[in-house]
N, C-alpha and C positions, 0 to 999 in steps of 0.2 A: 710054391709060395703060399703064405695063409698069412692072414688079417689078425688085427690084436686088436680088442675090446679093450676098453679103459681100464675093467677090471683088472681086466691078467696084468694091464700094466702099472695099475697103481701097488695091484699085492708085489709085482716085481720090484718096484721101486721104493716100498717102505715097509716089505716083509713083516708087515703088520698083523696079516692072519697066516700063521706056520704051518700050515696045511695047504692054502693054497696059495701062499707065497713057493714052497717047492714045489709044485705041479706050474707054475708060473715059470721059473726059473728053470725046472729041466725042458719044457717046450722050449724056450730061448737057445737055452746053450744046444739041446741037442739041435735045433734048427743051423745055430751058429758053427759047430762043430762039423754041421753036414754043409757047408756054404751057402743053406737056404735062406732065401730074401723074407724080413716081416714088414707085413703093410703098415702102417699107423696114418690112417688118414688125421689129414686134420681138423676133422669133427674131434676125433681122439684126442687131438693134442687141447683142443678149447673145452673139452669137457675133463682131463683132466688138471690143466692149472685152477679150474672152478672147485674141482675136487681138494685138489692139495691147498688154496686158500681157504673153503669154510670149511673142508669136514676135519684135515689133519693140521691146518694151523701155521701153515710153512708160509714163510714173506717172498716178498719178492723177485730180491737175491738168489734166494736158493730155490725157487722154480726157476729161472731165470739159467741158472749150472745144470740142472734136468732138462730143460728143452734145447738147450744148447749142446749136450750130450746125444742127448735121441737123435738130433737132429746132424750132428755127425758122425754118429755110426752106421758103419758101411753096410750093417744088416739090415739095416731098419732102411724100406721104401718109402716116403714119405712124398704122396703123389701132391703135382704144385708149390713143390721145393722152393722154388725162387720168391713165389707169392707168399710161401709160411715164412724164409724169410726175414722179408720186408716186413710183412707184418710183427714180426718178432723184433727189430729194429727200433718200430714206432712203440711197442711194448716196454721193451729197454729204456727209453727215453722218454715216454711220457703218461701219462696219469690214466688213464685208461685202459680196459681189458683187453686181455689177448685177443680173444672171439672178437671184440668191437673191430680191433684192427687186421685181423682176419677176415672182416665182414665187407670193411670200406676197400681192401685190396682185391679178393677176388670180384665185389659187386663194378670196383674201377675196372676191372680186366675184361668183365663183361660188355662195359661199354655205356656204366653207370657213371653219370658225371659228376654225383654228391651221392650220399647212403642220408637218409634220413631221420635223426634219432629225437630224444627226451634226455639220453644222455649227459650232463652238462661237462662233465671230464673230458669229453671230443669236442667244446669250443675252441676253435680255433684251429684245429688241424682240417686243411684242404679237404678233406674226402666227404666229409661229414658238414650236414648244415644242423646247427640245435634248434628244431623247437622250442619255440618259449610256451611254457603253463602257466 
């Protein structure tokens, strides 16, 4: 098994730089080829939707069809599955970042009873209390 850095997976994903978009994509397929498992934790997955909103430009919608892809395919390990998720859920449906609600579910699982932000896009949803400035 081996671990995928943002990079490999953003060049996989918008074969942006042709050089190490294929060196990205033959580690994949030959992994996929040989039934080898890839990790994507999900630090990876909130540092890439961060990526593909300010560096490359993509809305919501269409990260939204890329995390929903990674996140069902049978190669890709994605450890805390249930928790990425829920928190992909709350992303779907409401005005705030993936990482935030990535943040409020594993800190709930731990046995966090609120996550506390500055936030104001998290008023209102349970997990989160907003600071006022």
């Amino acid at each position: 098994m081996k671990g995928l850095d943002t990079n490999v997976l953003v060049r996989y994903l918008t074969q942006d730089d042709p050089k190490q978009a294929q060196l990205a994509t033959k580690e994949i397929e030959v992994a996929a080829a040989e039934g080898e498992k890839l990790v994507i934790q999900p630090l990876v997955l909130c540092e890439l939707v961060w990526v593909m909103e300010n560096a490359y430009g993509y809305n919501k919608p269409e990260i939204l069809i890329a995390l929903d892809q990674i996140m069902r395919t049978a190669q890709f390990e994605v450890p805390e599955k249930e928790v990425v998720w829920q928190a992909l859920n709350e992303y779907r449906k409401d005005k705030g970042d993936f990482s935030d609600y990535y943040l409020g579910r594993i800190n709930e699982k731990v046995g966090a009873e609120i996550t506390l932000t500055f936030d104001k896009s998290l008023r209102g949803n349970k997990r989160f209390r907003v600071l006022l400035s």
